[in-house]
C-alpha positions in Angstrom: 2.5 -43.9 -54.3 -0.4 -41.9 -53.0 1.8 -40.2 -50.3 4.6 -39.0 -52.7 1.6 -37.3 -55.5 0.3 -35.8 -52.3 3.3 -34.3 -51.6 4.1 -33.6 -54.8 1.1 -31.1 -55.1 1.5 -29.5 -51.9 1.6 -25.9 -52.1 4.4 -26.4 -49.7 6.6 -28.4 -51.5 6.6 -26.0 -54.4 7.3 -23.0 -51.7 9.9 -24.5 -49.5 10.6 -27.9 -50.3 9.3 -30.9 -48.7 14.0 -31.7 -47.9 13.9 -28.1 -46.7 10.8 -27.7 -44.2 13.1 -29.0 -40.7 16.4 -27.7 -41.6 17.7 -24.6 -39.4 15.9 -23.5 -36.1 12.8 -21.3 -37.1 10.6 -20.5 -39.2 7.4 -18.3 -39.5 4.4 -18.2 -42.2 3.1 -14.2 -41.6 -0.2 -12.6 -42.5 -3.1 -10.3 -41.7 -6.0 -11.7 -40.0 -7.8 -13.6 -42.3 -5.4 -14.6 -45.4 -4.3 -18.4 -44.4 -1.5 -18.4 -41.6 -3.1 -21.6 -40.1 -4.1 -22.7 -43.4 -0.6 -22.6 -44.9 1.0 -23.9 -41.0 -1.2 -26.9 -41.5 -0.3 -28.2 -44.9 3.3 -27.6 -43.7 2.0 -30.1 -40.8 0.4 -32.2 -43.3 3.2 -32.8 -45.9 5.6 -33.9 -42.6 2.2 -36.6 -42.1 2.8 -37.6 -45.7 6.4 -38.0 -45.5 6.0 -40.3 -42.3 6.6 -38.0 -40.0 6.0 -37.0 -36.5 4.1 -33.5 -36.1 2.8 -31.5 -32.9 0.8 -29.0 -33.1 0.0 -26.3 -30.5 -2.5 -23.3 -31.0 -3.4 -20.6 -28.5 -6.3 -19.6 -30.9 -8.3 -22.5 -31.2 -9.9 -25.3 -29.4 -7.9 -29.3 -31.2 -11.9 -30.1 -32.6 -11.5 -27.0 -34.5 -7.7 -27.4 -35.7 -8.4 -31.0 -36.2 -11.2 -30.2 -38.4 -8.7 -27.9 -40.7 -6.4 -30.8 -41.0 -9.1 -33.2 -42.4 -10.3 -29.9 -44.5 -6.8 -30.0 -45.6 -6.5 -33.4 -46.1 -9.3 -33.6 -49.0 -8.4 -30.8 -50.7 -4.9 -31.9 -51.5 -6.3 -35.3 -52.6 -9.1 -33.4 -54.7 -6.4 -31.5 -55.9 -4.3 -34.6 -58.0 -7.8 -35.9 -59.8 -9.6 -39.3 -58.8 -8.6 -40.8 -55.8 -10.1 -44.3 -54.3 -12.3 -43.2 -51.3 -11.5 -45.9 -49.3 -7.3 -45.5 -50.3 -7.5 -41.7 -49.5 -9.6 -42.6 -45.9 -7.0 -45.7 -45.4 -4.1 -43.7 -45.7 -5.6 -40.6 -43.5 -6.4 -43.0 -41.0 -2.5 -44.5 -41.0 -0.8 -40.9 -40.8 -3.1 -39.6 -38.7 -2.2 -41.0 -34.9 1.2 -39.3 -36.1 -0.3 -36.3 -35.4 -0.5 -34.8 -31.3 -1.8 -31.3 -30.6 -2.1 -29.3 -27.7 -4.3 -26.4 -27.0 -3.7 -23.6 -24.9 -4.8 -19.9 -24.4 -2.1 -17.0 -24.1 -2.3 -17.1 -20.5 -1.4 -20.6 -20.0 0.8 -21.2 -23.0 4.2 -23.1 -20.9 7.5 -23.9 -23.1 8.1 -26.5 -20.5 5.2 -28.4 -20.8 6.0 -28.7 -24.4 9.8 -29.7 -23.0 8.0 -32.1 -21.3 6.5 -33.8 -23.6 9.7 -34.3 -25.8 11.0 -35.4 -23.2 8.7 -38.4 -22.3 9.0 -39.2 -25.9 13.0 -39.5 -25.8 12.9 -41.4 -22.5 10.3 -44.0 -23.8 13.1 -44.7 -27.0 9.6 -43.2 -29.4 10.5 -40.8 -32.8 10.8 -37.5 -32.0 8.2 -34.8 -33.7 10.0 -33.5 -36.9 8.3 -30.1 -36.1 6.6 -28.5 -33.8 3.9 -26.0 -35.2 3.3 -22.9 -32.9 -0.1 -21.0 -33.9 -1.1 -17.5 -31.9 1.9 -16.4 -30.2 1.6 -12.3 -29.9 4.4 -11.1 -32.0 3.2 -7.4 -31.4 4.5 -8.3 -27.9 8.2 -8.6 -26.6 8.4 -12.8 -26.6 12.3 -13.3 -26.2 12.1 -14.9 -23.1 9.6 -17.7 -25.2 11.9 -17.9 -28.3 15.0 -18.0 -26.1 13.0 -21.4 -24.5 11.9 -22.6 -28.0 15.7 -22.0 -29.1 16.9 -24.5 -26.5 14.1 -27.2 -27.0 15.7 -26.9 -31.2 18.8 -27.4 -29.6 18.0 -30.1 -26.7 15.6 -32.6 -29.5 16.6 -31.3 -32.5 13.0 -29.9 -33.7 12.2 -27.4 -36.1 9.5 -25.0 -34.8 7.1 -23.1 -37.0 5.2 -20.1 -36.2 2.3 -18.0 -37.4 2.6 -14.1 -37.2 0.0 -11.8 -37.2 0.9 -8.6 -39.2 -1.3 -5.6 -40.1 -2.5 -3.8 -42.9 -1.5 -0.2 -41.6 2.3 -1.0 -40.8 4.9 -0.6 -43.1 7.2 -2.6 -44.0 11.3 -2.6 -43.0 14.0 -1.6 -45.5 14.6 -5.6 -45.9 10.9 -5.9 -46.9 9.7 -8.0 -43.6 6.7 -6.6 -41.4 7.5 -5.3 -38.1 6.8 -8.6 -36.1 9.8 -10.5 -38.1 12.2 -7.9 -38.4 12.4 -7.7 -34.8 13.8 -11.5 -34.4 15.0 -11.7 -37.9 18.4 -13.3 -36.4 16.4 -16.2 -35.1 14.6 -17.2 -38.2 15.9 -19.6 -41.1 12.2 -19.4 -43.0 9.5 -16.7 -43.5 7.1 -17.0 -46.3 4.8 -14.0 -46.4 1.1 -14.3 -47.5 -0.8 -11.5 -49.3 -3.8 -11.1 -51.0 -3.4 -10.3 -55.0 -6.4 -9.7 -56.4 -8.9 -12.8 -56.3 -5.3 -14.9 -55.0 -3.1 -15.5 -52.1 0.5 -14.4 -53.3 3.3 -16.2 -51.0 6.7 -14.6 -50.9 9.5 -16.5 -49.7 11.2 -13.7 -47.3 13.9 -15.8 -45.5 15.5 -19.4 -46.8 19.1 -18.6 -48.2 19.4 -17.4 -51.6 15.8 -18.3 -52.4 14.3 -15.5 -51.4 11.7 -13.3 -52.9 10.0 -16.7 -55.0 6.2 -16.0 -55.1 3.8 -18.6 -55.5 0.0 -18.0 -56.2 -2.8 -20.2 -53.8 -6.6 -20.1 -54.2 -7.9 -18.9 -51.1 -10.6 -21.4 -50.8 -8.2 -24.5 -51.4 -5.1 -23.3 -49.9 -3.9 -24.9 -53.4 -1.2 -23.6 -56.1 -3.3 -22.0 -58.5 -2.5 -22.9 -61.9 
């Protein structure tokens, strides 16, 4: 029961859909420095946890103390977010979806897709659930990176993963004729899901820019929570 009212006030099941967050191939959660890319990646992380699922996540920015410290961060506020919770219920069921969880860090320069491949791969041979995503945080979109989508691409075809990104934009760039900052609009094609995140006023506005005919939703978060403000 605790699980499903968790999920159920996840900012991210209001903005994509808890059915909807491993459907399709990519999909990207874009900002300025700053607003809540990792923030917003890790409760998408987090509802998978909730819904008994396998996650990996890999960042380039940050040592795993520091991006397992966000997931704990993230972790109380949803469950201050629903009203009183048991202590001990809330720490028992952290500690159950927790080992659920693997992440890997890496710096730019020694970021590898086939370690990654790897380690799918030693899951499929040993007969073990696959991850249901695979978080990516601090890949250089201001940089050409087909070669590492066109690697990512065949590890969502090979296990069947869903493979979520953060993307830097910038204040000073404008955006395309579709409405999508410069690092998405040049691999548009590849993406199923962008939501776009933008400070309005003392908020976070989210704007869904790609997930079929849903696009354009907006969804206000409190920057301090990461939680739908109400």
């Amino acid at each position: 029961m605790l699980k499903k009212d968790l999920i159920l006030k996840s900012p991210v099941e209001r903005a994509i859909g808890i059915e909807n967050i491993a459907k399709g191939q990519f999909g990207a959660v874009l900002s300025r420095a700053g607003v809540g890319k990792t923030s917003f990646l890790v409760q998408i992380a987090l509802t998978q946890l909730l819904a008994d699922q396998k996650i990996l996540h890999v960042s380039l920015d940050d040592p795993m103390d520091k991006i397992n410290l966000r997931y704990e961060e993230a972790y109380t506020n949803l469950v201050d977010n629903i009203g009183y919770v048991d202590p001990q219920k809330a720490v028992r069921l952290w500690d159950d979806i927790c080992p659920n969880k693997v992440g890997i860090s890496y710096t730019e320069s020694t970021f590898n897709t086939d370690k990654i491949k790897d380690y799918l791969k030693s899951f499929k041979k040993s007969d073990l659930a696959l991850p249901s995503i695979i978080v990516i945080d601090g890949i250089n979109f201001d940089k050409d990176v087909s070669d590492i989508l066109e690697d990512l691409k065949g590890l969502n075809q090979e296990f069947g993963v869903f493979i979520w990104f953060s993307m830097k934009s910038h204040r000073e760039e404008a955006l395309s004729e579709d409405g999508f900052p410069v690092q998405l609009d040049a691999v548009k094609h590849l993406f199923d899901k962008a939501v776009f995140l933008q400070p309005v006023d003392d908020k976070i506005e989210a704007v869904i820019l790609k997930d079929g005919d849903r696009i354009d939703q907006k969804h206000k978060i409190n920057p301090a929570t990461m939680m739908l403000a109400e």
